[in-house]
Structures are given as structure tokens and as C-alpha cells.
C-alpha positions as semicolon CSV with decimal commas, in nm:
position;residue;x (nm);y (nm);z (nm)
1;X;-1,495;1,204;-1,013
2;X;-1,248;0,962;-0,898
3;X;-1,159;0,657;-1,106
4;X;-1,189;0,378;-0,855
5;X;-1,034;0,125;-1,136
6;X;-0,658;0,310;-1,017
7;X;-0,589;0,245;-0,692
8;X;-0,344;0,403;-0,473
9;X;-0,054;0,277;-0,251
10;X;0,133;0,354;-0,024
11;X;0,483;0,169;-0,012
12;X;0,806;0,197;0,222
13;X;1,139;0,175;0,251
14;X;1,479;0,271;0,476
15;X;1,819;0,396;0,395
16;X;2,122;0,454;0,580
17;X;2,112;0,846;0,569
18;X;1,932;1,141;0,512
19;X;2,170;1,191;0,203
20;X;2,046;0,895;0,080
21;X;1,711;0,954;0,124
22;X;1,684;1,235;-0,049
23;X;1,907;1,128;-0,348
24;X;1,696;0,805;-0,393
25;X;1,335;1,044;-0,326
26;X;1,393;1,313;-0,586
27;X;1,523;1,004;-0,826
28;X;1,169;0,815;-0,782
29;X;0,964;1,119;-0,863
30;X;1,171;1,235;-1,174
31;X;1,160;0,899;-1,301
32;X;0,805;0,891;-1,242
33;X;0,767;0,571;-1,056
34;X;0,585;0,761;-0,749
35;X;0,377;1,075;-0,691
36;X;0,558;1,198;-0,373
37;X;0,784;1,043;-0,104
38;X;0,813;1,159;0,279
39;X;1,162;1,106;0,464
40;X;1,106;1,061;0,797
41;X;1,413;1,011;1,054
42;X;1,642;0,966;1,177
43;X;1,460;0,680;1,345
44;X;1,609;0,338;1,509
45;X;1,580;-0,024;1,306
46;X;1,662;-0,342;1,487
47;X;1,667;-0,643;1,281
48;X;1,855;-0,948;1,253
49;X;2,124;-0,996;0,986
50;X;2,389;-1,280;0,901
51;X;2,308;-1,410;1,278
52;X;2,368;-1,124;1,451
53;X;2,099;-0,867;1,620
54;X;2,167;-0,529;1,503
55;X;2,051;-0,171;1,564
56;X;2,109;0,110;1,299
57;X;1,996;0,504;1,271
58;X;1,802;0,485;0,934
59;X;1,544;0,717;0,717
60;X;1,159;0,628;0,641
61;X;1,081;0,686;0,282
62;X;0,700;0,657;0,246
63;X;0,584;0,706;-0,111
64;X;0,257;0,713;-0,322
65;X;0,209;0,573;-0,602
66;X;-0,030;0,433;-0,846
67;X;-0,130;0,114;-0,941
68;X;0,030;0,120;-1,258
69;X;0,375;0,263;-1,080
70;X;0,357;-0,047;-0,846
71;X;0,527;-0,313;-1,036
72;X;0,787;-0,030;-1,195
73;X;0,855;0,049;-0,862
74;X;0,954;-0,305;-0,718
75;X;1,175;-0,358;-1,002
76;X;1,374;-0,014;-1,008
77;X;1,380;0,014;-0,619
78;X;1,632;-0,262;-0,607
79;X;1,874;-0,174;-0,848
80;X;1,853;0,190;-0,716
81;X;1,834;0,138;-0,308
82;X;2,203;0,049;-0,225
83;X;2,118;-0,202;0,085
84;X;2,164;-0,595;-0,055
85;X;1,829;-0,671;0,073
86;X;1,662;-0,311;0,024
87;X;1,284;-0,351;0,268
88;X;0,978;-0,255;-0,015
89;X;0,648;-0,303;0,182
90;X;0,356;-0,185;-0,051
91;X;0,009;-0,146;0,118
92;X;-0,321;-0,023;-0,092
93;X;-0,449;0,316;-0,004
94;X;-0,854;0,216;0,134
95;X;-0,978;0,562;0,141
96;X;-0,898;0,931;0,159
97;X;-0,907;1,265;0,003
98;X;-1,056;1,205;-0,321
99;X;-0,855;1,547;-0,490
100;X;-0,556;1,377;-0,321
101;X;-0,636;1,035;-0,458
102;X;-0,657;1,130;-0,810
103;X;-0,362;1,349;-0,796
104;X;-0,190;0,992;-0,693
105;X;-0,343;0,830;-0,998
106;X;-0,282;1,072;-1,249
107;X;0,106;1,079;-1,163
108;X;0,142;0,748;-1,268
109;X;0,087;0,868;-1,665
110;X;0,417;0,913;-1,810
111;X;0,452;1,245;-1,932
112;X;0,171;1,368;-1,700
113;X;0,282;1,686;-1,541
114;X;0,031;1,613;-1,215
């Protein structure tokens, strides 16, 4: 039965390359602070920075994670992204596949092989 006290959440973020992606992906699940990431790209960002409108080829990371990887998670993905002003948008998970759910949760116990 699912614990509804741990929620789940889904958070992204964008890098400059698939490289990068994938470097910064398998670091977040060995260091346990998500249960999975998806790269998804190349796809096109345009955003404003230092004044000036830009447009740049980047990769989606969209990871899972636990409640209790959340706050881990905004203070590693920093110091680990590479950009000066890395995006982390976190959004809680409402519903879904329970099994999947709890697979989330559990991930978030160090030492937990989920």
C-alpha cells in the first residue's frame, strides 16, 4: 500500500548537450538524489539573457524524485549543472501508478537498492 506521507516529484532541467545530459543523469541517480531522469532533445530554448534574446539547442532532463530527495536535489543541482543560472522547476506528482509511485519513494532511502 502506498505511503501517501512521501510524495513524489517531478523536477526539470536543461543542458547544453546530450554529453552533458547524460554525465549530469547517471551522476543524480548514483548519488541518489533522484529515482530516474529522462533526456529529451535536442529541443530549442529561447530566453532572454544579459539583454539580449537568445535561442540555443538544449537537452530536457526530467527526473523523479522523492520528497526527501527534493531539498538534496536543489542544493547539489547547482554546484553540479555547469550553466551560471542552471533552470530547477520542481512540480509534485498528483497521481499515478501506485507500483510506480512507491518505487519513486523508496529510492529516496540511502542505501536502498529500489
Amino acid at each position: 500500500m502506498r505511503n501517501k506521507a512521501e510524495r513524489c516529484w517531478v523536477a526539470y532541467s536543461t543542458v547544453g548537450s546530450h554529453e552533458r545530459a547524460c554525465e549530469l543523469a547517471h551522476r543524480l541517480v548514483d548519488e541518489q538524489l533522484v529515482a530516474c531522469v529522462n533526456i529529451v532533445g535536442p529541443i530549442e530554448s529561447v530566453y532572454r539573457w544579459q539583454g539580449k534574446v537568445e535561442q540555443a539547442k538544449e537537452w530536457m532532463l526530467m527526473m523523479k524524485c522523492s520528497e526527501s530527495q527534493c531539498e538534496e536535489l536543489k542544493r547539489a543541482l547547482p554546484h553540479l549543472h555547469g550553466y551560471d543560472v542552471p533552470e530547477l522547476i520542481m512540480l509534485p506528482i498528483a497521481d499515478g501508478h501506485v507500483p510506480y509511485l512507491d518505487w519513486i519513494a523508496a529510492s529516496g532511502k540511502k542505501g536502498v537498492g529500489a
